[in-house]
Each structure stands twice: as structure tokens, then as C-alpha cells.
N, C-alpha and C positions, 0 to 999 in steps of 0.2 A: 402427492402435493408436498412440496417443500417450505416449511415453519419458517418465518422468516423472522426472527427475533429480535429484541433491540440491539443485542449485542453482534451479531448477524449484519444486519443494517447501519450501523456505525464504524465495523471494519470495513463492510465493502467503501463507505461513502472515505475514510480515508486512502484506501489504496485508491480510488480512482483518484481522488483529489492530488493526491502524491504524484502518480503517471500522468497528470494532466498539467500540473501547477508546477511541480519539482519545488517547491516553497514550503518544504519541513517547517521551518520556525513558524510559518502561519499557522499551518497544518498543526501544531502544539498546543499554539494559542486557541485554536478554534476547538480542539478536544480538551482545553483545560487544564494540559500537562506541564506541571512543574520543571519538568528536565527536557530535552532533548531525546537523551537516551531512552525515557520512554516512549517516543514516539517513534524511534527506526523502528521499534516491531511491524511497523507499517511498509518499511523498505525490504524485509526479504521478501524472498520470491521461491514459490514452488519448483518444483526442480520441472515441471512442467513449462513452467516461466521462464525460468532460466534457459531450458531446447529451443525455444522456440525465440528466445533472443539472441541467442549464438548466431544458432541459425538465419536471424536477420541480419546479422554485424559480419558473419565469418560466408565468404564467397567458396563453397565445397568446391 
């Protein structure tokens, strides 16, 4: 069983919100963040993410 923590729960709820909204500055406001930059932590992507988005964009 996987522990689902608050902290846990509050990254997933912004990466989806980010992938679904693409509206960072909201995304900021809605997490509380004074800056911008600290909210791209939200926009990398696992290198799992990133194959698999290549891979949707680039015609092998």
C-alpha cells in the first residue's frame, strides 16, 4: 500500500493541474507562491515523461 501524503498529494494535484490548464501563474496563485520560479518545479518532467513525449511529437 502506498502512503499518500500531503505533500504527495499536492504535487500530483499541481502537475495534473499544469498538464491540463498550462496556466502556471494560476497554478502559483493557487499554491501560494510568491515567484513564478517556484512553481516550474512543477513543469519538469521525468525522463520517463519526457520518452514518452518525444515519442508522441517525433514520427520514428
Amino acid at each position: 500500500m502506498r502512503l499518500c501524503t500531503l505533500h504527495s498529494f499536492r504535487h500530483r494535484f499541481a502537475k495534473n493541474f499544469i498538464e491540463h490548464s498550462g496556466d502556471i501563474s494560476l497554478l502559483s496563485d493557487l499554491l501560494g507562491h510568491e515567484s513564478l520560479e517556484t512553481t516550474r518545479i512543477y513543469l519538469r518532467r521525468s525522463s520517463t515523461e519526457q520518452a514518452r513525449i518525444v515519442n508522441q511529437v517525433v514520427n520514428w
